[in-house]
C-alpha positions in Angstrom: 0.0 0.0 0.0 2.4 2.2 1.2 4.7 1.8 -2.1 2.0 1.8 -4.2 1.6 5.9 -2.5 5.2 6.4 -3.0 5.0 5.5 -6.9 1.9 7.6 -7.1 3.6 10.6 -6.3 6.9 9.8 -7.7 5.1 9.3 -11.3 2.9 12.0 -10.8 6.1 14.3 -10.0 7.2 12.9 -13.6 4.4 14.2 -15.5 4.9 17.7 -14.2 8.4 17.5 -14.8 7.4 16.6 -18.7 4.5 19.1 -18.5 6.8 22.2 -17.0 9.4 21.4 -20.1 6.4 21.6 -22.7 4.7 25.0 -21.2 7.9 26.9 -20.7 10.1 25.5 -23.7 7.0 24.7 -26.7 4.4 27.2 -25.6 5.5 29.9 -23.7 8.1 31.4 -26.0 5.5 31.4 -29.0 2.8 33.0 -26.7 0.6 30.5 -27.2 -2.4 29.8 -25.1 -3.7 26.7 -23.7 -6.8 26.2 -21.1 -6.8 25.3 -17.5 -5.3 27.7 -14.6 -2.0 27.1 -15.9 -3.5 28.3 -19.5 -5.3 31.5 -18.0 -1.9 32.5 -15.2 -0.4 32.7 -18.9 -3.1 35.0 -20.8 -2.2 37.2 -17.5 1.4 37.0 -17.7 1.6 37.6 -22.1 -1.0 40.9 -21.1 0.6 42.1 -18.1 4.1 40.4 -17.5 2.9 39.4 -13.8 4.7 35.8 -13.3 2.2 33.1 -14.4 3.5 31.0 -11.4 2.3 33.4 -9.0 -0.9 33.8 -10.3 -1.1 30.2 -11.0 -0.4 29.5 -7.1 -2.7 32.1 -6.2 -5.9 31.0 -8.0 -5.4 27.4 -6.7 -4.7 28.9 -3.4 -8.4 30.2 -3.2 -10.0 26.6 -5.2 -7.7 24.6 -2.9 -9.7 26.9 0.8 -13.0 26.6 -1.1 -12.6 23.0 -2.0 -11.1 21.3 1.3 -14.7 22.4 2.6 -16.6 20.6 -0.3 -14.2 17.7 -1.0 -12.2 17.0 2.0 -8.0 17.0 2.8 -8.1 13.1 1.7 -9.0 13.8 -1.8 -7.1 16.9 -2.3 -4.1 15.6 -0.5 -2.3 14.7 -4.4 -3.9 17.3 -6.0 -1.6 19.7 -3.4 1.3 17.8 -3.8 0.9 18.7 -7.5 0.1 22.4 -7.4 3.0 23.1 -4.9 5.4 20.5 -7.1 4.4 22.4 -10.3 4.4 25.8 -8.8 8.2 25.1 -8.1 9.4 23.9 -11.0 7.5 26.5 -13.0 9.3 29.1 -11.3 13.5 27.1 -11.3 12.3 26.2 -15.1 11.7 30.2 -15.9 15.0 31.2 -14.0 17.0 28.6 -15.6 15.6 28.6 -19.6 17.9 31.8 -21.3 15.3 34.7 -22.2 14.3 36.4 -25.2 14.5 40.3 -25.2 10.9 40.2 -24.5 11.4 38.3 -21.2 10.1 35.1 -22.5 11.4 31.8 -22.8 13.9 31.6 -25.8 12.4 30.0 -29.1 14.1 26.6 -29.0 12.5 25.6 -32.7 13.3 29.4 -34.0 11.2 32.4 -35.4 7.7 31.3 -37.0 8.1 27.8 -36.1 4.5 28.7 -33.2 2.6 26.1 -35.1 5.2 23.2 -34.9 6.0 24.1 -31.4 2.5 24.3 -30.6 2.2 20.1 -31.5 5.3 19.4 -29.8 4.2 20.9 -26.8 0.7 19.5 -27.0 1.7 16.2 -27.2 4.1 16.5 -24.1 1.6 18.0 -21.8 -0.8 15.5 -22.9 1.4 12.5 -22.6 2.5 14.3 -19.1 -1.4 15.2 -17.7 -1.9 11.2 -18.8 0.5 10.6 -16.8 -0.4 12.4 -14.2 -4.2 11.0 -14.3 -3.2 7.8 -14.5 -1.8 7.5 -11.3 -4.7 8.9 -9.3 -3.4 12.9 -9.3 -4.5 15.9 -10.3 -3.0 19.4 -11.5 -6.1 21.4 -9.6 -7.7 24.5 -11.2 -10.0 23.6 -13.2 -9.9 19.5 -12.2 -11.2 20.9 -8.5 -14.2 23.3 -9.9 -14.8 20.5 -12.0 -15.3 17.6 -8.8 -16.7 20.0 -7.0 -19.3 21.2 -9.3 -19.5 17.4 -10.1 -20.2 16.4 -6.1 -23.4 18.6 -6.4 -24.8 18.0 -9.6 -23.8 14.2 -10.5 -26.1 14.6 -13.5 -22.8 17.5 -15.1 -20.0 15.3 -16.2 -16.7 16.4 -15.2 -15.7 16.3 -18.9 -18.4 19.1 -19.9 -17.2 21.2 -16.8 -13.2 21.4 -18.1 -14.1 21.9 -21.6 -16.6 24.9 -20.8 -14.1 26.1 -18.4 -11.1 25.7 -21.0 -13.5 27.9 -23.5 -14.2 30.7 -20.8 -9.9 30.7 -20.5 -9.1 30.7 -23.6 -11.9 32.8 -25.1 -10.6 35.5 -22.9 -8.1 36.5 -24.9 -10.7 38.4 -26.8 -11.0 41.2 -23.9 -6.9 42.4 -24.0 -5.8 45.0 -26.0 -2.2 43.8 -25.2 -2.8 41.1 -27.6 -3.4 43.3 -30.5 -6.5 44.0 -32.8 -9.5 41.9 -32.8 -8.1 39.6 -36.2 -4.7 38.9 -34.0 -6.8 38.1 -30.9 -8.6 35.8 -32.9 -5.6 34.5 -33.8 -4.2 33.9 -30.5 -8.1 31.8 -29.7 -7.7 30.0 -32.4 -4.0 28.6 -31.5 -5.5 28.0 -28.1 -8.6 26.0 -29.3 -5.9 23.7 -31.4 -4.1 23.7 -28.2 -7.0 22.2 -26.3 -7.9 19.5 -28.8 -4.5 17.9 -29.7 -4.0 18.0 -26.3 -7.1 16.3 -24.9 -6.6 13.8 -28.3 -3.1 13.2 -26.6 -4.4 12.3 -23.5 -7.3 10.0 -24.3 -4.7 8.3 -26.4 -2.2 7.4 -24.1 -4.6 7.0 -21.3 -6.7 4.5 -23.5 -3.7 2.6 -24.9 -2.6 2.1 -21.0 -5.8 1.0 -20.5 -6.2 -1.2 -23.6 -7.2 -4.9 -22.9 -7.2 -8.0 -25.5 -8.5 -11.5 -25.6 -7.4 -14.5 -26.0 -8.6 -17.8 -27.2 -6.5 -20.7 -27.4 -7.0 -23.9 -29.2 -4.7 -26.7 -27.7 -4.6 -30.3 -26.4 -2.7 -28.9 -23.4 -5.5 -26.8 -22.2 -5.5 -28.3 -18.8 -1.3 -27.0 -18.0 -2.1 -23.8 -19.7 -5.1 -22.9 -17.5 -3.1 -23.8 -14.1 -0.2 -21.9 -15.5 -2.1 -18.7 -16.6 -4.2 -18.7 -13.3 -1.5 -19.4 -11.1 1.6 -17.2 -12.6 -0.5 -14.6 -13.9 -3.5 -14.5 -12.2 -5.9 -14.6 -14.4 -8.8 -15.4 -14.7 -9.6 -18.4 -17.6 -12.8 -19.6 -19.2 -12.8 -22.8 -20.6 -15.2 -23.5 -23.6 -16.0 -26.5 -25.7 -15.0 -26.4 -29.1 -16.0 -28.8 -32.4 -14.2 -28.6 -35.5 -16.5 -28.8 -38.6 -13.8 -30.4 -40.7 -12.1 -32.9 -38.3 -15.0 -33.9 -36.4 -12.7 -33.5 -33.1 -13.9 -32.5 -29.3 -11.6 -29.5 -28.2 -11.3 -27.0 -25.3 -11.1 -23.8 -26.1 -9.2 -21.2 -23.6 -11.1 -17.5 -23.5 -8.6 -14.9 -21.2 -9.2 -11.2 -21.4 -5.6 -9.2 -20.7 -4.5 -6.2 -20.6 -2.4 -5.3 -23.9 1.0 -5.0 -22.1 0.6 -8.5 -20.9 0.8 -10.2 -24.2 4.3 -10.8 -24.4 4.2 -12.7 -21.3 1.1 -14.5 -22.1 2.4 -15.5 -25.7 5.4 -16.6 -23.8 4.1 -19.2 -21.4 1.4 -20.6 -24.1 4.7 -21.3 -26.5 6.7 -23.1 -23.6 4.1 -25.6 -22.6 2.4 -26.2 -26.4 4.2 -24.3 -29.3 1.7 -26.0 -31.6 -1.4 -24.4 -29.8 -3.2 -22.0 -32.4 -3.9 -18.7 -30.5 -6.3 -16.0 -31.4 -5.6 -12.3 -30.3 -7.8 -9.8 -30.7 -8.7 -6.3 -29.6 -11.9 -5.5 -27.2 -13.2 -1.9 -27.2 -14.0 -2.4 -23.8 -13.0 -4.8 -20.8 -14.9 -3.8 -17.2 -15.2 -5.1 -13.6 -12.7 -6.7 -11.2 -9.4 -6.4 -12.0 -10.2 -3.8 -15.2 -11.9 -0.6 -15.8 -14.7 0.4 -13.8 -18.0 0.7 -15.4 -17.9 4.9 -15.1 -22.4 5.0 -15.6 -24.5 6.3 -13.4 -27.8 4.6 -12.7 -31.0 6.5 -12.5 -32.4 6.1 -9.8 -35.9 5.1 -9.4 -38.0 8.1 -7.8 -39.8 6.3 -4.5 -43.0 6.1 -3.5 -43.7 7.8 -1.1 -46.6 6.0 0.8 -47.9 6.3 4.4 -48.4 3.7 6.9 -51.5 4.8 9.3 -49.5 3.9 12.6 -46.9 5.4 15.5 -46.2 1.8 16.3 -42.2 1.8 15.6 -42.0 -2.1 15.7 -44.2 -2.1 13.1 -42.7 0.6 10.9 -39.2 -0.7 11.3 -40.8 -4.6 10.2 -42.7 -3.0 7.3 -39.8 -1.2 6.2 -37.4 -4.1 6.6 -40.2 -6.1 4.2 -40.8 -3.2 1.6 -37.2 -2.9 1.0 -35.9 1.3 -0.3 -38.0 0.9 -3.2 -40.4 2.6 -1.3 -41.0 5.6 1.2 -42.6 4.7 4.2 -43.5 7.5 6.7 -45.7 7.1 9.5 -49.1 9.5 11.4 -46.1 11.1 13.3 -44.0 12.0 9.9 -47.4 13.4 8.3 -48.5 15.5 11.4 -50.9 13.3 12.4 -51.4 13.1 16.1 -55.4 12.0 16.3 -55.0 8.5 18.0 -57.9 7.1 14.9 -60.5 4.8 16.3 -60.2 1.2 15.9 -64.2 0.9 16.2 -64.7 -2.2 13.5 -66.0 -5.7 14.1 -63.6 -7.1 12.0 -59.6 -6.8 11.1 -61.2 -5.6 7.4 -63.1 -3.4 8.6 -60.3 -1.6 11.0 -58.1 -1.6 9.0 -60.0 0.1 6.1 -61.6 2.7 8.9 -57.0 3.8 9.1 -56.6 4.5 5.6 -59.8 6.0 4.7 -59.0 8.9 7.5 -55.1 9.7 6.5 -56.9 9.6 2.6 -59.5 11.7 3.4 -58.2 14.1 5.4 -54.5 14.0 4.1 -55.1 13.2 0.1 -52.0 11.0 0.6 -52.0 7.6 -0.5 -51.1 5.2 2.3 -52.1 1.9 3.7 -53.4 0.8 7.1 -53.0 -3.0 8.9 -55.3 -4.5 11.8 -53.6 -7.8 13.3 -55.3 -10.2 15.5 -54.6 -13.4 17.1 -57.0 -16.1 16.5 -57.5 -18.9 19.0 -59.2 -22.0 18.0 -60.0 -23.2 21.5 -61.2 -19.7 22.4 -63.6 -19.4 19.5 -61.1 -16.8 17.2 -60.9 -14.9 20.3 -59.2 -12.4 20.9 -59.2 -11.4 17.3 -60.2 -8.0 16.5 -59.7 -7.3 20.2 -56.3 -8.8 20.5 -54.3 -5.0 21.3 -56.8 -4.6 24.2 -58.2 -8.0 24.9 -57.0 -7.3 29.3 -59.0 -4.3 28.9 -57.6 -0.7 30.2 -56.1 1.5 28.7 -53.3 1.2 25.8 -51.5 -1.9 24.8 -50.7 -4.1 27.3 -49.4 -6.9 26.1 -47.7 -7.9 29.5 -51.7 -8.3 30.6 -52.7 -9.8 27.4 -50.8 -12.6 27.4 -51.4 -13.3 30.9 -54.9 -13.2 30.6 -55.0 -15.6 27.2 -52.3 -18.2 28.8 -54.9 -18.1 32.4 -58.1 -18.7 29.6 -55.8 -21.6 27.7 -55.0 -22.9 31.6 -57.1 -26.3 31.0 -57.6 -26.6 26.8 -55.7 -29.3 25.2 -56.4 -27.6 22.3 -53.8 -24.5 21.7 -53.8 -23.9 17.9 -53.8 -19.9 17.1 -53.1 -18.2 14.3 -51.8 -14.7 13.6 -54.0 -12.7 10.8 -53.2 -9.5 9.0 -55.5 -7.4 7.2 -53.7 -4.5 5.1 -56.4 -2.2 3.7 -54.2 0.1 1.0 -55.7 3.3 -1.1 -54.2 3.7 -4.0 -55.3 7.4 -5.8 -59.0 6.4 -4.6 -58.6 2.9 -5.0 -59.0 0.5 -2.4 -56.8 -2.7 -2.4 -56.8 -5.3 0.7 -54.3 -7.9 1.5 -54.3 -10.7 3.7 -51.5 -12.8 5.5 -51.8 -16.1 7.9 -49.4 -18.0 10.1 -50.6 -20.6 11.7 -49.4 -22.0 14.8 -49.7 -22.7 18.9 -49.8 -20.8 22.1 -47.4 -22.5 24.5 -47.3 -22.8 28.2 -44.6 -20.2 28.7 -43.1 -17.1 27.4 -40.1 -17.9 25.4 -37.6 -15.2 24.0 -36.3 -11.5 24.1 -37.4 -9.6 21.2 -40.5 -9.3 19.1 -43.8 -7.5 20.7 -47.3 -8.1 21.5 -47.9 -12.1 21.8 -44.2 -13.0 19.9 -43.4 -14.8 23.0 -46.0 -17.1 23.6 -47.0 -17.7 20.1 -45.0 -20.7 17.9 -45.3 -20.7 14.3 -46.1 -24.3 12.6 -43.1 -25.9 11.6 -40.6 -24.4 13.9 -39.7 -25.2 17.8 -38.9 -21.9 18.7 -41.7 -18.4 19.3 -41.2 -15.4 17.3 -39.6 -13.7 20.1 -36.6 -16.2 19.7 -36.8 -16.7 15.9 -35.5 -13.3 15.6 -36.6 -10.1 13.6 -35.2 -11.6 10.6 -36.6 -15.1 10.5 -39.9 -13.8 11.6 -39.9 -11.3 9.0 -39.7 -13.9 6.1 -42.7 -16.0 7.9 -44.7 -14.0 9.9 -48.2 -12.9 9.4 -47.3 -9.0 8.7 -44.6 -10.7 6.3 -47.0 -12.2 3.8 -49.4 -9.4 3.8 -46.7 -7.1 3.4 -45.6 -9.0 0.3 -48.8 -8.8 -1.8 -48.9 -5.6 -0.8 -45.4 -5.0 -2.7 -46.1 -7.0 -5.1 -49.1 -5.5 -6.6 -47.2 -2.1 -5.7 -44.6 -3.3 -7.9 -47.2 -3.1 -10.8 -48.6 0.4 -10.9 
């Protein structure tokens, strides 16, 4: 890790060695302008003869204070090391260079040579910027406006923020007299707009041929030796396919390895020691992503969510709900709406109560949302206590302490202990009213069993398993439970609109 850092900077230090040589010996004898902050401190030094590495440290000065807020020290720590590095070497590169009368930077290629400068000094700063990118730095200026406008709006690619910046730049030689009449400004634009796209073509190009990945497929009897040897000395991943020849008739494995381009040599090297009469396909792929290669650079839309509330305070349920709907959907509860009325639960059946929810938040809060009534069903008990299961010890609130006391007194002397947990979810959808129903069946035992879960989780044991929902655990139970299978027709059929 720590080399890896050390290489970073050292190759990074590299390119702005190569990209201090191209400004001040190419470009800056010729005048010629070029975008980016180093581009605009040298419209400022041809116009006013203010040293374009002062101004060049000054303007990154105020992006680096602006940006440590937005981006952080971590992700600017390079991008420092690279302003300070190129600030320097700007400045020994000036003192060193002999000067023209002018001041400048003498002309190394001779008078009225700008144009053939201009591509010899493209190409270096964009072999030296690809250089610099490539191992995870930055030069600033424009690179920070551009992540930080980037951080903000993901939607503005950091492309389209350097080239509209790099046109603001260089465009603004338009606005100095210094630079002579309106045709010689246009002039000077023009140079700078050639600078920008051999440059950036100089940059994709050595960036993409670093980058550039090949495959492989190999026909050979020795498939088995040249699969261990590719996976185990170059790590690489192989695919083995199987082959038929049309003329021979023959059964063959076929080898199918993606590389990387600089790797080819090595990989046509170890195929010819173990088989030299294995035929070997090499070909170029546009594209190679995922471990190990480029990272798929798209962003995915994401989905706008519903937003959808669920008529209840009760945070156990809101947090199980939630857990079961997954982020595909918004759920917010009375509280998050403003609602504070504690809504009757006057129904005779879960249906019914659960339908009386949602009709109030629709009615009175033109939101769509959903509503659930849950009762526990005891066979020996007659459904009891049902629709009254929140409140079957009476009082005030939900008690389930006093609930479950009261049903295990009532079960004292019944063999029979079957129970079943129903849930009613009453949903209204634009007007439209949808319900769903989910069962568990089960038994009450004797005792209370388990730490989490509420209401009768502890006393109630679903079919097929020896353990309550209080020891099952949120997770189990919310795969099986009652709530769990209403909740997922309820997503389901959400999933449709």
């Amino acid at each position: 890790m720590i080399l890896n850092e050390v290489k970073d900077y050292l190759f990074i230090a590299l390119g702005l060695f190569i990209y201090t040589i191209a400004f001040t010996v190419f470009l800056m004898p010729y005048q010629i302008v070029a975008g980016g902050v180093t581009g605009l401190s040298a419209i400022i030094y041809y116009a006013t003869g203010f040293h374009l590495e002062n101004t060049y440290i000054i303007i990154n000065g105020v992006l680096l204070i602006v940006a440590l807020k937005i981006l952080g020290v971590k992700f600017l720590m390079k991008t420092i090391f690279a302003i300070f590095t190129l600030y320097m070497m700007l400045m020994i590169a000036q003192d060193l260079i002999p000067k023209q009368e002018n001041g400048l930077p003498f002309k190394l290629m001779g008078e009225g040579q700008d144009f053939m400068s201009m591509i010899i000094g493209c190409v270096l700063t964009g072999i030296a910027l690809a250089t610099v990118f490539t191992n995870n730095g930055s030069t600033g200026g424009t690179d920070v406006i551009a992540a930080s406008v980037n951080k903000y709006h993901p939607n503005v690619s950091l492309g389209n923020v350097l080239i509209a910046a790099d046109f603001c730049i260089i465009g603004s030689c338009m606005f100095f007299p210094q630079f002579g009449t309106y045709l010689e400004r246009a002039h000077k634009v023009m140079f700078g707009f050639c600078v920008m796209a051999m440059e950036n073509y100089t940059l994709d190009y050595v960036m993409n041929a670093r980058r550039q990945s090949v495959q492989f497929m190999i026909f050979t009897k020795k498939w088995q030796e040249i699969a261990n040897a590719i996976g185990t000395e170059m790590n690489h991943g192989v695919t083995i396919l199987d082959g038929h020849g049309w003329y021979t008739g023959q059964q063959m494995k076929v080898l199918c390895i993606l590389a990387k381009k600089n790797e080819s040599v090595n990989m046509f090297r170890l195929i010819k020691m173990i088989d030299p009469q294995a035929f070997v396909s090499q070909s170029s792929v546009i594209g190679v992503y995922g471990e190990g290669f480029d990272e798929m650079k798209v962003k995915i839309k994401e989905k706008k969510k519903m937003k959808i509330v669920f008529a209840t305070n009760n945070q156990h349920k809101l947090s199980e709900i939630r857990n079961i709907l997954g982020n595909r959907f918004e759920v917010v509860s009375l509280e998050d709406i403003g609602c504070h009325k504690d809504i009757p639960e006057n129904g005779q059946t879960l249906n019914e109560n659960a339908l009386i929810k949602a009709k109030y938040v629709y009615d009175t809060y033109h939101l769509n949302c959903f509503s659930d009534d849950t009762g526990l069903e005891v066979e020996a008990l007659g459904g009891a206590p049902g629709v009254y299961s929140a409140r079957y010890a009476g009082g005030v609130g939900h008690d389930s302490d006093a609930n479950m006391k009261k049903l295990l007194h009532e079960l004292e002397n019944k063999d029979n202990r079957k129970a079943r947990f129903r849930t009613v979810i009453a949903l209204i959808i634009d007007g439209k009213v949808k319900t769903f129903e989910g069962i568990v069946n089960g038994e009450i035992i004797k005792e209370r069993r388990g730490g989490e879960g509420f209401g009768y989780d502890p006393i109630f044991q679903p079919e097929g398993y020896d353990k309550t929902f209080a020891e099952l655990g949120v997770d189990v139970k919310n795969q099986i439970s009652h709530r769990a299978r209403a909740s997922q027709k309820l997503a389901d059929y959400l999933k449709t609109l």
